[in-house]
Every structure is written in C-alpha cells, then in structure tokens.
C-alpha positions as CSV (number, residue, x, y, z in Angstrom):
1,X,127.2,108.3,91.8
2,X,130.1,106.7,89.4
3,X,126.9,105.5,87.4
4,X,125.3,109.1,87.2
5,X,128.3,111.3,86.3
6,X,129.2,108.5,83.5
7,X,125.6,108.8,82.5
8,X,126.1,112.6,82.0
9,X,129.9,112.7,80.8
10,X,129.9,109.9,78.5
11,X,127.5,111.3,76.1
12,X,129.0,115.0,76.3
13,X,132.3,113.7,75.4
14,X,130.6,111.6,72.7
15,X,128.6,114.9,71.4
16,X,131.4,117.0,71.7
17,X,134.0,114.8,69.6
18,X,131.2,114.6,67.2
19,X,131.0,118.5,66.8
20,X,134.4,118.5,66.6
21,X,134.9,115.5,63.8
22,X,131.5,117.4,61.8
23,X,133.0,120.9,61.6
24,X,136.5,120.0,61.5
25,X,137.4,120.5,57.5
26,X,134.9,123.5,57.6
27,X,136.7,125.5,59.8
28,X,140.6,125.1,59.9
29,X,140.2,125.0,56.2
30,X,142.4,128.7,56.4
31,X,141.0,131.7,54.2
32,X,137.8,129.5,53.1
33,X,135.8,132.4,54.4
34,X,136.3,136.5,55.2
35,X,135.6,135.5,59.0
36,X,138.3,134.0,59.7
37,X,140.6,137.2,59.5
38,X,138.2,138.6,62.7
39,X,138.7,139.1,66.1
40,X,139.5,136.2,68.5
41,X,136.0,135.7,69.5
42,X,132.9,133.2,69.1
43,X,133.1,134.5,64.9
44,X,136.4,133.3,64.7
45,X,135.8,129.2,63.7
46,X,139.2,128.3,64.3
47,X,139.6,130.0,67.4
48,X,136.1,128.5,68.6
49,X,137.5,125.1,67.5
50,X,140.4,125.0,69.3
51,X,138.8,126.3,72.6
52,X,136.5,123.4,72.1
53,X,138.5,120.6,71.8
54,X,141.2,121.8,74.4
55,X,138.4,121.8,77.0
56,X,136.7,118.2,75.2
57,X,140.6,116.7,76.2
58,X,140.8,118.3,79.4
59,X,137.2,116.4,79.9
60,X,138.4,113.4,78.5
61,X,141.4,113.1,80.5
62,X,139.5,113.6,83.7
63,X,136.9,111.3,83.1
64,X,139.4,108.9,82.4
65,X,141.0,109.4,86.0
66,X,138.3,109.3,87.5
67,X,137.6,105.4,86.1
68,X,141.1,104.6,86.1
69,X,141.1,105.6,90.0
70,X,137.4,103.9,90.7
71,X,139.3,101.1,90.4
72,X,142.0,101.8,92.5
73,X,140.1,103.0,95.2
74,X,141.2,106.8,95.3
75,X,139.6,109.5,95.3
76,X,137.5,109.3,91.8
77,X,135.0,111.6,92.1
78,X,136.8,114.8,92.3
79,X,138.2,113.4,88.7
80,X,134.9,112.8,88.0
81,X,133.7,116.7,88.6
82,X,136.1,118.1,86.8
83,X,135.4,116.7,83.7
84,X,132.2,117.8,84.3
85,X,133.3,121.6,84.9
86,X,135.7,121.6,81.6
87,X,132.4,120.0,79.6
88,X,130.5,122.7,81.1
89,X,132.3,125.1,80.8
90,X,133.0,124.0,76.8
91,X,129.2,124.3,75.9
92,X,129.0,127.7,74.7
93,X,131.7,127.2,72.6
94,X,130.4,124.1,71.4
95,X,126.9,125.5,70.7
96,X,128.9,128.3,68.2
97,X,130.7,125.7,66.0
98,X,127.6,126.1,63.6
99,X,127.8,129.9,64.1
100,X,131.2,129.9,63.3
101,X,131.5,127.7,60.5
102,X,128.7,129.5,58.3
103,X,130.1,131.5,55.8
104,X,127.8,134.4,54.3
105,X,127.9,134.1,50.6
106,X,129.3,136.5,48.6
C-alpha cells in the first residue's frame, strides 16, 4: 500500500510544484492584467495560486509524515490519505492556473 499511494502522490506533488514554478511570474506579477482586480474566484490568478500551493504544502507535509512514520512504525497511512485528500482536493484549482493566468488582449 506504502508503494501505491507513493506511486500516486509522488507525481501529483511533482505536477503540482511544476504548475506552480510555470505560472508563478505570470500571475502574482500585480496589475499585469484587468483580472486581477475580480472577484476572489477561479478568474482571480493570484487567488487560484495561493489556494494551490497552500493545499500542494499541506500534501507535501503529509506525505512526508506518512514516510517519516513508515519508518517508525506508526500509523503512516492515515498521513498517507491525507495528502491524498488535500492533492485532491487542489485539482480543480490546479487545472485553472492556465485559465487564470491568460490575459485577454487589449
């Protein structure tokens, strides 16, 4: 089971800290773009941004328990399941970086 979850974790953390590295500059660049000014919603890159990489640490920081306590013999996989509820629960965020960061030309 350790082997499965790390099989599905690692490479959602890696994706996700990819997304986050790509579109960084694009979207806390403040005022780049007339969105930026709208509501707190999936339009709002910053916003989208920072939901995304809180719940990408959260992720990180469970996975990380759960292999730090593999080794200790605890319980690991409830670590191991919540990582895998804040990566889930990321995605659609994730999936609106692009969304967010597109500017519509003037």
């Amino acid at each position: 089971m350790a082997v499965a979850g790390s099989a599905v974790v690692g490479p959602l953390l890696l994706f996700y800290g990819w997304l986050l590295l790509w579109f960084h500059p694009e979207i806390t660049n403040p005022g780049w773009c007339v969105q930026e000014s709208a509501d707190w919603g999936f339009d709002n890159g910053t916003f989208v941004w920072l939901v995304t990489c809180a719940h990408t640490v959260a992720g990180i920081v469970c996975f990380g328990l759960a292999l730090l306590n593999l080794y200790r013999g605890r319980r690991w996989w409830l670590w191991l399941i919540l990582a895998a509820v804040f990566l889930g629960a990321a995605w659609p965020w994730a999936t609106g970086l692009s969304r967010a960061a597109w500017c519509p030309p003037f």
